[in-house]
C-alpha positions in Angstrom: 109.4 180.8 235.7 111.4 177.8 234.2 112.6 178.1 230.7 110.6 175.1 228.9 113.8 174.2 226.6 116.4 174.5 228.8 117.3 171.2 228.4 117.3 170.7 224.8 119.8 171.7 221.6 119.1 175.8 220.4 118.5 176.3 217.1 117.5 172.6 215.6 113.8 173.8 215.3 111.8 175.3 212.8 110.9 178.6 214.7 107.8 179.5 212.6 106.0 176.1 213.6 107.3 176.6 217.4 106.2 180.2 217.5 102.8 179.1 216.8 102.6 176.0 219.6 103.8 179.1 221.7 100.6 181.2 221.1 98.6 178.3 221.8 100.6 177.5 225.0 100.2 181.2 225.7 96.2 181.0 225.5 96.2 177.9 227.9 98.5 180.2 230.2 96.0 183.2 230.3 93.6 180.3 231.8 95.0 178.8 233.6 97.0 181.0 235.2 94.8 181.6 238.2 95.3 177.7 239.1 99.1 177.8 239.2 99.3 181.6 240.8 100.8 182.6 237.9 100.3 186.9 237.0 99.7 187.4 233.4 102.4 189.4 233.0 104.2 186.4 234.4 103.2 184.4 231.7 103.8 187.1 229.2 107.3 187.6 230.2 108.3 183.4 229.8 106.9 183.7 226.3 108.6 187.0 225.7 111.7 184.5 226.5 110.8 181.5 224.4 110.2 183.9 221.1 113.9 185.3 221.8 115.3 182.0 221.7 113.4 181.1 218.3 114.8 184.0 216.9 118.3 182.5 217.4 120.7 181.9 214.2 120.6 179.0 212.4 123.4 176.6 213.8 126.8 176.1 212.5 127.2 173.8 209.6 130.5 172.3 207.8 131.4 172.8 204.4 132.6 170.5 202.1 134.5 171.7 199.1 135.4 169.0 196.3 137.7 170.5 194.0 140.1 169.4 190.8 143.4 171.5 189.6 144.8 171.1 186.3 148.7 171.4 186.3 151.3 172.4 183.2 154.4 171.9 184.9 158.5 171.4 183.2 160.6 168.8 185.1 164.3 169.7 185.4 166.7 167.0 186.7 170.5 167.6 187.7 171.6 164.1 186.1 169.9 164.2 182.4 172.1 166.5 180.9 174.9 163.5 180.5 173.2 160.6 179.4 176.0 160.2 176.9 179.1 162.2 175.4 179.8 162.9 171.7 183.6 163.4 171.3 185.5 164.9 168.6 189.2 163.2 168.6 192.3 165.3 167.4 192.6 165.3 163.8 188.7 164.7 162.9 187.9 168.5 162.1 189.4 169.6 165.1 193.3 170.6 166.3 192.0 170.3 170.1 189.2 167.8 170.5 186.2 168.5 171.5 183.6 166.9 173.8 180.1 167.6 173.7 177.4 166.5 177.0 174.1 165.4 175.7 170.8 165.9 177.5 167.7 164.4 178.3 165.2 167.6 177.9 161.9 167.2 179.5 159.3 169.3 178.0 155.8 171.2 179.3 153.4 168.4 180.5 149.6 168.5 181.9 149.2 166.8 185.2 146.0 166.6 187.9 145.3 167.0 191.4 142.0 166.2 192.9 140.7 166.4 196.1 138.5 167.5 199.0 138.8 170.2 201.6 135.9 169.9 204.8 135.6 173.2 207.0 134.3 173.4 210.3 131.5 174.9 212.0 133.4 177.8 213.6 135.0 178.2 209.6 138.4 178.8 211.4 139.6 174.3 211.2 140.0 172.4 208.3 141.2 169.3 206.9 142.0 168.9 203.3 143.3 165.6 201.3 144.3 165.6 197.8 146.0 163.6 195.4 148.3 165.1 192.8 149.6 162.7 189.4 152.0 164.0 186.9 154.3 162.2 184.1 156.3 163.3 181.8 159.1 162.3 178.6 162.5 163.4 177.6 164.0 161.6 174.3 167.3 162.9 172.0 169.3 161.7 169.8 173.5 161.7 169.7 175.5 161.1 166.6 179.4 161.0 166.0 181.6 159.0 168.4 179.1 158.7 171.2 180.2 157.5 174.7 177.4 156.2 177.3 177.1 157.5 180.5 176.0 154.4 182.0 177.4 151.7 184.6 176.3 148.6 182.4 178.2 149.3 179.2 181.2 150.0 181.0 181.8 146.1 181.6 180.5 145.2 177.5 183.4 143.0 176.3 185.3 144.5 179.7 184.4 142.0 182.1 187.2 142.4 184.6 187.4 146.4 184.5 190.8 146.6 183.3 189.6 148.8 180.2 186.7 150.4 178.7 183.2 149.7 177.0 182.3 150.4 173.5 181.5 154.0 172.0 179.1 153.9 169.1 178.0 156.3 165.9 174.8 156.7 167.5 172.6 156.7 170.3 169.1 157.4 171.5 167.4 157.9 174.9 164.0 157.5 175.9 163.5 159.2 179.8 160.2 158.5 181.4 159.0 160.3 184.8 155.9 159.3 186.8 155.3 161.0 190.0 152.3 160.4 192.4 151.6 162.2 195.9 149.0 161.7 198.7 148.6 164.8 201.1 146.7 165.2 204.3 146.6 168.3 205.6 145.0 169.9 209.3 144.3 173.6 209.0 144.1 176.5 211.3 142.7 180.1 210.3 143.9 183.4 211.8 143.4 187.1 211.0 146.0 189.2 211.8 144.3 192.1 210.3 141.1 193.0 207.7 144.9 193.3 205.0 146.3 189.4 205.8 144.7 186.4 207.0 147.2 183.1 207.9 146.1 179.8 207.6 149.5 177.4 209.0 148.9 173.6 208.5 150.5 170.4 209.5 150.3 167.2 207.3 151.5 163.9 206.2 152.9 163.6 202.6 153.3 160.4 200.7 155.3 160.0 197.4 156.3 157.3 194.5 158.4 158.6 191.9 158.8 156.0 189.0 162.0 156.7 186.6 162.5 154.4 183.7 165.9 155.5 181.3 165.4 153.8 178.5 168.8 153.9 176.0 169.9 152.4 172.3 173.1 152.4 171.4 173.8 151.9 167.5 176.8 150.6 165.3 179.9 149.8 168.2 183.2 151.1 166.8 186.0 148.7 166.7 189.1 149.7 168.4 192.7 147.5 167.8 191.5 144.9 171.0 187.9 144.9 170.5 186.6 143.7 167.5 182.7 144.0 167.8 180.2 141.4 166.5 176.7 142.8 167.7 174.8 145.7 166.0 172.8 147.7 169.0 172.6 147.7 172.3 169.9 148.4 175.2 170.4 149.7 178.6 167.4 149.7 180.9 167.8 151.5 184.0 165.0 152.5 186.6 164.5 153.9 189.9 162.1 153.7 191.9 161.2 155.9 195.0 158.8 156.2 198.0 158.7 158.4 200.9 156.2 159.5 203.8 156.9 161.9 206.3 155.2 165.1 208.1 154.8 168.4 206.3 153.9 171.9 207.5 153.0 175.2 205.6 151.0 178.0 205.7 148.6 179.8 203.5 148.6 183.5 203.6 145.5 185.5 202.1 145.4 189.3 201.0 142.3 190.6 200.1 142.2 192.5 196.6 138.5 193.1 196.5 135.7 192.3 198.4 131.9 192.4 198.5 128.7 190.7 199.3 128.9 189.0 195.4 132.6 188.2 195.2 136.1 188.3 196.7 139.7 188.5 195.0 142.5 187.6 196.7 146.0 187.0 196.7 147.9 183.8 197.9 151.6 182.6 198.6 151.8 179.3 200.4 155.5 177.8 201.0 155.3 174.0 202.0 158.0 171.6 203.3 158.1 168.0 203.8 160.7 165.9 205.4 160.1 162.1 204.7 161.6 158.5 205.5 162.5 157.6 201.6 163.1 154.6 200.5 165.2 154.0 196.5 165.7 151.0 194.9 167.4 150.4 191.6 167.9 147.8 188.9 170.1 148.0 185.4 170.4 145.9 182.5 172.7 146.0 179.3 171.9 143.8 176.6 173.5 142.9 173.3 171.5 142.0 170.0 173.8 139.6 169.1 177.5 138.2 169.7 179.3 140.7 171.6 182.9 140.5 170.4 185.8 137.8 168.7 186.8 137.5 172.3 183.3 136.8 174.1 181.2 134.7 171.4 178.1 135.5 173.6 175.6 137.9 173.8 176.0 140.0 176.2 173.2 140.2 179.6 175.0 142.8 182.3 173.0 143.3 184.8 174.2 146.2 187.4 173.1 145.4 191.2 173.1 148.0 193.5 171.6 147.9 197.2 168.6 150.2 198.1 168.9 153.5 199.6 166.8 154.3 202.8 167.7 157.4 204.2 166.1 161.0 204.6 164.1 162.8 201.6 163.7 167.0 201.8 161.0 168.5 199.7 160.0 171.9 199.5 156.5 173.7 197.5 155.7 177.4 196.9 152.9 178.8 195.2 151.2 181.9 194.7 148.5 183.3 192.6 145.1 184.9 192.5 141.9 183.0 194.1 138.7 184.5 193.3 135.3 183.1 194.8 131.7 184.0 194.2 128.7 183.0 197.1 125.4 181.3 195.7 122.4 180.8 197.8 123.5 176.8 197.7 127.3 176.7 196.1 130.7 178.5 196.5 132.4 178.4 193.6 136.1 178.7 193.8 138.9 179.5 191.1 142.1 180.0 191.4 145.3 180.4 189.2 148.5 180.4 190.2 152.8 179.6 189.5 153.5 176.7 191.7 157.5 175.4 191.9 158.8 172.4 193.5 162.2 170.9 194.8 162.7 167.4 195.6 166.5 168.0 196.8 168.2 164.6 197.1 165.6 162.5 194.2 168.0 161.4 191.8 170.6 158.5 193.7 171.8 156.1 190.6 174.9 155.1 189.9 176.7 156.8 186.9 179.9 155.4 184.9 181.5 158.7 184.9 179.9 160.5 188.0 179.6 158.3 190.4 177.0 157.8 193.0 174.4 161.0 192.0 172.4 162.7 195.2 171.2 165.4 192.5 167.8 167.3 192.8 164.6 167.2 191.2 162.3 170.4 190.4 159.0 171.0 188.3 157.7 174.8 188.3 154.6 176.3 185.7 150.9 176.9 185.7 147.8 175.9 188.0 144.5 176.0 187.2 141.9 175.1 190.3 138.4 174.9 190.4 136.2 174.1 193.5 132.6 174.1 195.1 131.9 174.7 198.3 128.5 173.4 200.0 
């Protein structure tokens, strides 16, 4: 006999309701069997078939899992630790001179990252997108005879090059950091035994990285050919960066503990990410008043330098501890974790005293993630 349903979806039904229509259609059978030649075991049987297919699973459904990480990361740079020089001349407390480098240390900072992760029916695809924001400050102070590091100052009352800037008594520095990144991510899950599951991905990352160097430079000291008639200066330099390109990773999963209530697990996921990047640059040194007997100006220097488009290599690792509990509705997720990053070729400016920079960029600390699955 014909299956009645061969033609439509399995499992979209509610079986209880269906079940019943099938007892009725199985009471018209019995009668009218005998008008379409039909046995009654016959008819038996075809409903014997029909309550089999009722009793099917449930079909496949996605999961969507919205979830929010709070980040306490430290930002190292290779360029910060020489904003500016205190030196120590021969004969000022010392038989040798001394020169001292002054950094621009960044301190532990809270950032976010927020996103959503959809899995699909079989549970072994996924696709994730998140969004990850973190800033951060360095200031210090230098005292003594204080020497900028910077391209601007270099030409103060030294417009044709021939000699040198000013040095100061004192100096401050203000750094500021703001770093944004969109990731998309496509997902894959294998288990290569019940000890390690492997989830490799392929992505596209996006990136602006914002730096603003903000510098004051007090009280210029007078040498025998500059005699200076300006208090403090300002030097404003910034850098700004974008960069899209593919990235690939994988996620790799041991299970600690695991029963029908919970599961524990370890992680370790290295990322890379190897973008188009694009730098541009802009400095200014300014003058609070007159700048010397010689230049009865202020003084506006501003320092142009082309953008930089060229190749930008970052690399991610992160491991931790994920922990996730079933409900009869919601999946709740946790996980926390060391996470490390290297941007290798970030910092480009141009530096009085070190030329063009191609210097790295890392931030490494603590994550804290929290998500729901439903």
């Amino acid at each position: 006999m014909p299956n009645l349903k061969q033609n439509l979806p399995a499992c979209v039904f509610d079986g209880g309701k269906l079940r019943a229509f099938g007892r009725l259609l199985w009471a018209i059978g019995v009668v009218l069997a005998p008008l379409a030649s039909l046995s009654l075991a016959e008819v038996n049987e075809a409903i014997i078939a029909e309550d089999a297919w009722l009793d099917c699973p449930a079909e496949p459904t996605t999961t969507l899992t919205p979830f929010a990480e709070l980040l306490t990361l430290k930002l190292t740079e290779g360029s910060a630790e020489n904003w500016a020089q205190e030196i120590t001349p021969i004969g000022m407390g010392s038989s040798a001179g001394t020169a001292r480098l002054v950094d621009a240390p960044f301190g532990w900072n809270a950032g976010v990252r927020a996103g959503v992760e959809r899995a699909g029916c079989d549970d072994q695809t996924s696709v994730r997108l998140y969004y990850t924001y973190f800033g951060t400050q360095a200031t210090n102070h230098a005292a003594g005879e204080v020497y900028s590091a910077f391209l601007g100052n270099f030409f103060a009352d030294n417009p044709d090059g021939s000699g040198f800037g000013p040095k100061y008594r004192s100096a401050d520095v203000e750094w500021d950091v703001q770093f944004h990144t969109i990731d998309l991510e496509f997902q894959r899950t294998f288990m290569i035994s019940p000890a390690l599951t492997l989830r490799p991905f392929v992505g596209v990352k996006s990136a602006i990285i914002r730096q603003d160097i903000d510098s004051r430079w007090y009280s210029p000291i007078d040498s025998g050919s500059h005699v200076y008639l300006f208090g403090a200066a300002t030097e404003n330099l910034k850098q700004d960066f974008w960069g899209i390109g593919p990235s690939i990773g994988v996620d790799a999963l041991i299970p600690l503990s695991v029963s029908p209530t919970h599961s524990l697990q370890a992680y370790f996921t290295p990322t890379a990410a190897l973008m188009y990047g694009n730098w541009n640059f802009s400095e200014v040194y300014q003058t609070d008043g007159l700048t010397s007997t010689t230049i009865l100006t202020p003084s506006n220097i501003a320092i142009n330098s082309d953008p930089i488009h060229g190749a930008a290599t970052m690399l991610r690792f992160a491991l931790g501890l994920s922990w996730e509990q079933p409900g009869s509705r919601v999946t709740t997720r946790v996980r926390l974790g060391y996470e490390a990053q290297v941007w290798l070729n970030q910092i480009q400016f141009y530096s009085y005293n070190m030329g063009r920079l191609n210097n790295l960029m890392s931030l490494q600390g603590g994550v804290l993630e929290i998500g729901f699955s439903f």
